[in-house]
C-alpha positions in Angstrom: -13.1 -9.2 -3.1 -12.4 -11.0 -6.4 -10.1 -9.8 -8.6 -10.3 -8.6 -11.8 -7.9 -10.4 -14.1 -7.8 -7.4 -16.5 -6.2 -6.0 -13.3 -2.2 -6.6 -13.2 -1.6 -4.9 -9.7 -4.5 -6.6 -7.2 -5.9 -4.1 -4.8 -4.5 -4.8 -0.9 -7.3 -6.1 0.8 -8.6 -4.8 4.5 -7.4 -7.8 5.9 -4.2 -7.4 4.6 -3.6 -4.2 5.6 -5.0 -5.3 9.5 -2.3 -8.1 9.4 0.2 -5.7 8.3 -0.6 -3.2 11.1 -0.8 -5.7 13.3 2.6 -7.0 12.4 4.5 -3.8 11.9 3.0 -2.4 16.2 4.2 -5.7 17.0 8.2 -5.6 15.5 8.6 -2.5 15.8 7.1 -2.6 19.5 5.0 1.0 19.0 2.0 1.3 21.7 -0.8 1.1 19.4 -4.4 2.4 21.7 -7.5 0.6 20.3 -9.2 4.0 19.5 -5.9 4.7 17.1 -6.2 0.9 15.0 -9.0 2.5 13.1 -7.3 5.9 12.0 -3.8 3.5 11.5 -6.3 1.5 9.2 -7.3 4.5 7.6 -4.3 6.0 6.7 -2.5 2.6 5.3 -5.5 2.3 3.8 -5.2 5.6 1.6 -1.7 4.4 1.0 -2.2 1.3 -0.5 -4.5 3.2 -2.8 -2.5 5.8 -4.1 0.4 2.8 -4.5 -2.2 0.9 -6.6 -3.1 3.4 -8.5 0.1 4.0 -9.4 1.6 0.4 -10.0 -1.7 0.0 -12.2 -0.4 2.8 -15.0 1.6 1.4 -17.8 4.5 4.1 -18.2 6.3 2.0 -20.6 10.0 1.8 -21.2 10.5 5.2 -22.4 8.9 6.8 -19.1 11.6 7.6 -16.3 9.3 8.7 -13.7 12.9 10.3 -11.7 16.3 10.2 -12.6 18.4 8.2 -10.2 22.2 8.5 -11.7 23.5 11.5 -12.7 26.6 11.5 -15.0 
């Protein structure tokens, strides 16, 4: 998958997410059964998305997306 360099926020790659599946069944020591990895893949997958989609939008300084102090 190359990147496109116009692109400041690379997309996760499937490998990635495997590794990161892998990884998180592994410290977290959750019974993953093989016929699960696929929908697991599939829902991290839709994350990563929506997470790209949104790091890749240029809000600018004057954009507070939530308030996080109150006064």
């Amino acid at each position: 998958m190359a990147q496109d360099p116009s692109d400041p926020v690379p997309p996760a790659g499937d490998d990635a997410l495997a590794a990161l599946l892998s990884g998180s069944v592994a410290a977290f020591g959750v019974p993953l059964e093989d016929a699960w990895r696929i929908e697991a893949l599939s829902y991290l997958r839709s994350i990563a998305d929506a997470a790209h989609l949104v790091l890749s939008l240029d809000l600018g300084d004057e954009c507070d997306p939530a308030a996080v102090f109150r006064a």
